[in-house]
N, C-alpha and C positions, 0 to 999 in steps of 0.2 A: 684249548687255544682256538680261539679262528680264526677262520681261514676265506678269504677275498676270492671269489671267482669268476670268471671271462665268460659271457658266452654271445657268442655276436652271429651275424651271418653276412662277416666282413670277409670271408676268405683270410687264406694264409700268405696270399702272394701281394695284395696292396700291404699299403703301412700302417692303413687304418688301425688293425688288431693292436699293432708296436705298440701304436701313440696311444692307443688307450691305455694300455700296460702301464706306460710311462706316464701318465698322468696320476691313475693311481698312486707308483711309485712318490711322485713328484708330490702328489696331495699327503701320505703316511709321510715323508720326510716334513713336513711341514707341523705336522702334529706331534712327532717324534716317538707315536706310538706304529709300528710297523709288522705286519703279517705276511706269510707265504701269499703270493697269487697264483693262481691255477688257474690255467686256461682251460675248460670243460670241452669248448670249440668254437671252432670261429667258420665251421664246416658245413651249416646250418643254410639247405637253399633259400635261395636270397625268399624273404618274406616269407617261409612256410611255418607257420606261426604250428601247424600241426607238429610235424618236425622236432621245433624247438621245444615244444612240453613233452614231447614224450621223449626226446633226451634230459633234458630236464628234470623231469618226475623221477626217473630211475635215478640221476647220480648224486640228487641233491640229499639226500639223506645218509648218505658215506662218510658225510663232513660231519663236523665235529658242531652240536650243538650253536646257535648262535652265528654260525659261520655269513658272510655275505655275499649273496649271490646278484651280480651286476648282470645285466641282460637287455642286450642292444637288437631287436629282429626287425626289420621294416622299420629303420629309427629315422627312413626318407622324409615320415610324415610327423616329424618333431618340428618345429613347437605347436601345430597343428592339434597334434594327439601329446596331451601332457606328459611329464613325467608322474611316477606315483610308487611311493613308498609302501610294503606291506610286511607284516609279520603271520607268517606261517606255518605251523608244524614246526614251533621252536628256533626257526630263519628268516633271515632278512634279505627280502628281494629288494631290487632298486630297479626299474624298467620305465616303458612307454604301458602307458593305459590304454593297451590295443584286445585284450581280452585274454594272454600270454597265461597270465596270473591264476585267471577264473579257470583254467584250464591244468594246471598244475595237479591237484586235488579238488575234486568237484564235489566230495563228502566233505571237503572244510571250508570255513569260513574263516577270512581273518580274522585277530583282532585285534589288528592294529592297520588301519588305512588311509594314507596322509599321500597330499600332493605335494610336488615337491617343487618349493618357492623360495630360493636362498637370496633374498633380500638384498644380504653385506655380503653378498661376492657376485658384484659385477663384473667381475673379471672373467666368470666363467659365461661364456658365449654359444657353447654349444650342450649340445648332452652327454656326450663323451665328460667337459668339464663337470658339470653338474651331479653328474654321477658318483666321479670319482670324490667330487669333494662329499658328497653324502656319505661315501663307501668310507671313506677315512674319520669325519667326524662320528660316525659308529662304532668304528674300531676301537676309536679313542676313547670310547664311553660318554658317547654324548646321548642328547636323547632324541629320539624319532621325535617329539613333537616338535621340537626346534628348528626341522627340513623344511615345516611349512604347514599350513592350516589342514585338519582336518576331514576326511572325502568321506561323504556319504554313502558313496556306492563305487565299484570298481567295475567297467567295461567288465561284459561279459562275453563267452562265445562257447557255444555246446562243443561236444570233443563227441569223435566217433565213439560210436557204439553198437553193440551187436542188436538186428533185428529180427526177431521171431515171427517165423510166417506161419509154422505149424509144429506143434510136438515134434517135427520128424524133418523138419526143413528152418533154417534160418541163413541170413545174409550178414554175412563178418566184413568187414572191410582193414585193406592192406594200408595201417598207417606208417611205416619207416620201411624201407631195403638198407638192411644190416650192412655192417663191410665185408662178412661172407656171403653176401646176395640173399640173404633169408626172408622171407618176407613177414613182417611183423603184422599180427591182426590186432585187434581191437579186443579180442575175446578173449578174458585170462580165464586159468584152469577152473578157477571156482564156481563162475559163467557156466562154463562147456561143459561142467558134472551133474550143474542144477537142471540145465536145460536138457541135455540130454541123459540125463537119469543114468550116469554113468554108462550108457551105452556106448559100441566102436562106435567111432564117427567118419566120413570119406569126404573126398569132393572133387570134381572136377575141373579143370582150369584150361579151356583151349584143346579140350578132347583129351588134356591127361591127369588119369587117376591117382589121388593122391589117398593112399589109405594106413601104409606103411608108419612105423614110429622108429624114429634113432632111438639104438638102444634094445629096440626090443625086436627088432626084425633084421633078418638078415638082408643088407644091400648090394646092391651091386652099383658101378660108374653109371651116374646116368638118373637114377632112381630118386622118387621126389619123395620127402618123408613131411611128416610131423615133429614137432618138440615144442615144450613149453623152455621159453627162457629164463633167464636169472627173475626176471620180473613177474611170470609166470602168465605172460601170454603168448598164445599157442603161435608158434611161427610155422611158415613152409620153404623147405631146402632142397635142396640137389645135392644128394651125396657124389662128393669131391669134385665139388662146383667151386670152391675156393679157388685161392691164389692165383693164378694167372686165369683161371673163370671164374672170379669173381663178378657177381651178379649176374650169373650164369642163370639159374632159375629166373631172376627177373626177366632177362631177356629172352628166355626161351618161349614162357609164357604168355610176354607181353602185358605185365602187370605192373604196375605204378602204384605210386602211395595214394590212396581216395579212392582207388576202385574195389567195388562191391564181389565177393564169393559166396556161394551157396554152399551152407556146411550141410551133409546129413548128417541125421541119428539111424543107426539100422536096426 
């Protein structure tokens, strides 16, 4: 079955997030075929289109085949930046052609890429409308060419990635701070074994030494480690930096999402 999903960088505390909900809702009642909607997040800083795909990328393939994925980021610059329809990795996005998309999986291609021009519904005024009423005509078993004519090409925009300076030095960079302050790199495990030939790896960050792995090292409060996460790129933490230090490592640091780290290989 699929499953309809929210992901905006509307915050939780305006109404924005509701009404979009409710629009969905309001658009499946109309069709009378109707699905779960799930809110991914609506936690997304405002216009960090970084951000947004790499939450993105990781939860969208949890859902169940076919599912639709709705995605509203920097939607300030609508009707500006079109809407645009794509089929992906067996999913349907509905977004702004702000380069979101090309960012998702940079090894795939869609095949399926249409702007999205709903003729007979005048009535939808904004993108929030136009969304929903795609997201519902989808559900219902309509067909993507129907949304509106066909796009040649889909905005594009590079996604960070690790660069190699030498066998024995390279620059990762910090794309998300976790909700336990972890700092997400750009470099997953597969990356970091080719590159450094399965050698220990260290790095510095602000005069401190990070060489340590959860898991495999004993810690102490305080202590900044290594791990790869569920997605399997190598993050950096502060053991029992949680809960009320949360973002503890980020702020210790002084490390934000886009800034560059120098990984060794020893």
């Amino acid at each position: 079955m699929a499953v309809i999903t929210l992901t905006t960088d509307y915050g939780w505390r305006d109404p924005n997030a509701a009404g979009l909900r409710g629009r969905v809702y309001g658009e499946m009642l109309q069709t009378g075929t109707v699905a779960p909607v799930v809110d991914l997040t609506h936690s997304i800083q405002a216009g960090n289109l970084n951000e947004a795909a790499y939450i993105l990328r990781g939860a969208y393939r949890d859902f169940p085949a076919g599912s639709i994925h709705l995605v509203l980021v920097n939607s300030i610059f609508w009707p500006e930046t079109p809407l645009i329809y794509c089929f992906l990795d067996g999913q349907h996005f509905l977004g702004l052609d702000n380069g979101l998309f090309s960012m998702l999986r940079p090894d795939l291609q869609p095949s399926s890429l249409i702007l999205i021009d709903l003729k007979n519904r005048l009535d939808c005024t904004s993108a929030e409308a136009l969304l929903a009423a795609a997201a519902a005509h989808l559900l219902d078993g309509g067909s993507p060419s129907l949304l509106g004519p066909p796009a040649s090409d889909w905005a594009r925009r590079a996604t960070l990635h690790p660069e190699v300076r030498s066998e024995n030095s390279a620059l990762i960079h910090v794309q998300f701070v976790d909700h336990f302050g972890q700092l997400v790199t750009d470099a997953d495990q597969e990356w970091i074994q080719r590159w450094s030939h399965s050698r220990p790896i260290e790095t510095s960050i602000r005069g401190q030494k990070v060489s340590k792995w959860w898991g495999l090292n004993r810690l102490t409060a305080g202590d900044l480690y290594f791990r790869y996460n569920r997605y399997g790129y190598l993050e950096i933490g502060m053991n029992e930096g949680s809960g009320d230090k949360a973002l503890a490592a980020a702020r210790l640091l002084g490390v934000q999402a886009g800034d560059a780290i120098e990984l060794r290989a020893l």
